[in-house]
C-alpha positions in Angstrom: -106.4 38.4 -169.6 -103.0 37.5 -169.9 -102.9 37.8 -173.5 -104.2 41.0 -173.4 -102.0 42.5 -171.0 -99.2 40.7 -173.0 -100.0 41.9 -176.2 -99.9 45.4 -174.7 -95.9 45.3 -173.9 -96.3 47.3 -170.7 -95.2 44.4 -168.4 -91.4 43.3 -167.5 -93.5 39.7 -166.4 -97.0 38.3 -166.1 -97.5 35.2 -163.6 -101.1 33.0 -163.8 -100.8 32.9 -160.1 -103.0 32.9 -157.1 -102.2 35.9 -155.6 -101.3 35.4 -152.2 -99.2 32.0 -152.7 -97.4 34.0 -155.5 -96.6 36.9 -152.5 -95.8 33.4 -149.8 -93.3 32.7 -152.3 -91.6 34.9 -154.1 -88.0 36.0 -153.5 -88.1 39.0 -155.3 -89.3 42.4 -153.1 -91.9 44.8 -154.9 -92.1 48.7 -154.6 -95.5 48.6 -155.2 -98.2 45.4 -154.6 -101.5 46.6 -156.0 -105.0 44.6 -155.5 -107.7 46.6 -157.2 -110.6 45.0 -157.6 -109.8 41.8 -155.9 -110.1 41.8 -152.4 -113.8 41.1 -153.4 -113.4 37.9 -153.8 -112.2 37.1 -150.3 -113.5 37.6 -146.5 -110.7 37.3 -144.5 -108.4 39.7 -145.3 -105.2 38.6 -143.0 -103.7 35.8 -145.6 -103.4 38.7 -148.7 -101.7 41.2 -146.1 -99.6 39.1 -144.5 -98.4 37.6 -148.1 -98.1 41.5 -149.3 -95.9 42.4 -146.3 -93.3 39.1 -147.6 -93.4 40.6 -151.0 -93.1 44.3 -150.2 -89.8 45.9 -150.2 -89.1 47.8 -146.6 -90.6 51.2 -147.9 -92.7 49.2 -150.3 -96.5 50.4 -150.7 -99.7 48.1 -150.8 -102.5 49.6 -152.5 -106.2 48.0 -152.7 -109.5 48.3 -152.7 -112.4 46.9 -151.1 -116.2 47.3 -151.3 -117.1 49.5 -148.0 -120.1 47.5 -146.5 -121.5 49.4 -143.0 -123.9 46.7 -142.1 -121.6 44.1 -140.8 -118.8 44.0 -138.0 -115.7 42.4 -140.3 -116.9 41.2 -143.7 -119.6 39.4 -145.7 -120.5 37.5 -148.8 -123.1 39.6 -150.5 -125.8 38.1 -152.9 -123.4 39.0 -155.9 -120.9 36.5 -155.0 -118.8 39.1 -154.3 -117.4 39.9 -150.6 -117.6 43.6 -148.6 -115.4 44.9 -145.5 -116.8 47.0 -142.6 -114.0 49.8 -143.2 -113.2 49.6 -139.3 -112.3 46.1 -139.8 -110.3 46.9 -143.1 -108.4 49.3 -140.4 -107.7 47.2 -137.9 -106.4 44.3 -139.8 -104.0 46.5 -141.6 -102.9 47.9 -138.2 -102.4 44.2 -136.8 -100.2 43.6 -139.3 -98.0 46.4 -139.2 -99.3 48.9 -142.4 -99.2 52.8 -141.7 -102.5 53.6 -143.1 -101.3 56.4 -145.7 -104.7 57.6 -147.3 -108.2 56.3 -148.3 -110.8 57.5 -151.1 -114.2 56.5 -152.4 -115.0 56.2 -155.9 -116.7 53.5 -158.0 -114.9 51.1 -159.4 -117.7 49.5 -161.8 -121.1 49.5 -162.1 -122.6 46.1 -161.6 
C-alpha cells in the first residue's frame, strides 16, 4: 500500500506505523487525523482517541469511521473479524475524552 500511495506523489510523508504509537509519539501536530476504515479492527476505542488528541493541533479535527452495531452496549468482534461500536458508546468515549462531536453520516463504506 505504501508503494501505491508513493507512486502517486500526493503525500509530503508515508510512515509503516501502528497507528496509535505513531500519534503517542510524534512531535509534530496535525490539522487533520483521519481513520477511515480502521477503527474496525479495534474494540476499545480510548487508546486511538487519546493518541489522536497528542497528535491533533488545538483546532485540529479527528475524523473516522466505525461500523454502527445496535445490538451491543460498547463494542464487539463480529464473525468477520472485524469489530462494530454501539453509536452511544462511540459518543460517550469521544465526550470523555474531550472531542466536540461536529457531525455524523451513514453511508457504506464497502461491500463485504
Amino acid at each position: 500500500m505504501l508503494a501505491k500511495a508513493r507512486g502517486k506523489k500526493l503525500y509530503a510523508a508515508l510512515h509503516l506505523a501502528d497507528m496509535t504509537g505513531f500519534m503517542l509519539q510524534s512531535t509534530q501536530r496535525y490539522a487533520l487525523v483521519t481513520a477511515i476504515d480502521a477503527l474496525c479492527h479495534t474494540g476499545n476505542i480510548i487508546p486511538f482517541l487519546g493518541a489522536a488528541r497528542n497528535a491533533l493541533a488545538q483546532t485540529g479535527l479527528l475524523a473516522f469511521t466505525t461500523e454502527k452495531d445496535f445490538q451491543c452496549d460498547t463494542y464487539r468482534l463480529g464473525t468477520s473479524g472485524r469489530y462494530t461500536h454501539a453509536p452511544k458508546y462511540v459518543e460517550e468515549m469521544l465526550d470523555s475524552e474531550g472531542y466536540l462531536l461536529l457531525d455524523q453520516q451513514d453511508f457504506t463504506l464497502h461491500i463485504d
